[in-house]
C-alpha positions in Angstrom: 95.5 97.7 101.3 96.5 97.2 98.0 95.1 99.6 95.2 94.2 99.0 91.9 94.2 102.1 89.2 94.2 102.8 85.6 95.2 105.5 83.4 92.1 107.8 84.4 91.5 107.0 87.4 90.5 109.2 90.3 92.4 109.2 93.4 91.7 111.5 96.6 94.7 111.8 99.3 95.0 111.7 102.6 96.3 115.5 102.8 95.4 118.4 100.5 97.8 119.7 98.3 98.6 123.2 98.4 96.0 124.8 96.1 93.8 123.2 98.6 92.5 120.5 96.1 93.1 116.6 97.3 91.5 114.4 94.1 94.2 113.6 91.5 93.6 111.8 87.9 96.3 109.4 86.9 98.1 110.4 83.4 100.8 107.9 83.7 101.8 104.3 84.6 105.3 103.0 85.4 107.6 102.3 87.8 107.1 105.9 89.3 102.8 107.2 88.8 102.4 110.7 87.2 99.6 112.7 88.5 97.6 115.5 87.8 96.0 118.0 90.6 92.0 118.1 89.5 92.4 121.7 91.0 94.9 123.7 90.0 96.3 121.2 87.2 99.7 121.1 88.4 101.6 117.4 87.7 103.7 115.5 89.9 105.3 111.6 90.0 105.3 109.7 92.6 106.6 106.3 93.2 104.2 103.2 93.4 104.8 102.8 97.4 104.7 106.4 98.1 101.5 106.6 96.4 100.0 103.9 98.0 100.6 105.0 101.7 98.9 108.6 100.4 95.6 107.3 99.0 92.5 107.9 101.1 89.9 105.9 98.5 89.3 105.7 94.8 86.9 108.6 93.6 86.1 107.0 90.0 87.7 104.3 88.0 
């Protein structure tokens, strides 16, 4: 299934990240998606396919 996402847009992931947090806001668009942890605020980049296997559902456009 093919998501569609903004800059803003809340994603939550399949599996938690460390800090125990799993909904992510997207700060950046590209080839490669930067996002930021709503948790613990730390940022990561990911590439478009990567992210798309991760995704569980869209929390808020």
């Amino acid at each position: 299934m093919e998501y569609e996402y903004t800059l803003g847009t809340l994603i939550q992931t399949k599996k938690p990240h460390a800090c125990g947090g799993d909904v992510w806001k997207v700060i950046r668009l590209g080839a490669d998606i930067k996002l930021e942890c709503q948790t613990c605020g730390r940022v990561i980049m990911l590439s478009r396919t990567d992210l798309q296997k991760r995704i569980k559902k869209i929390v808020e456009e």
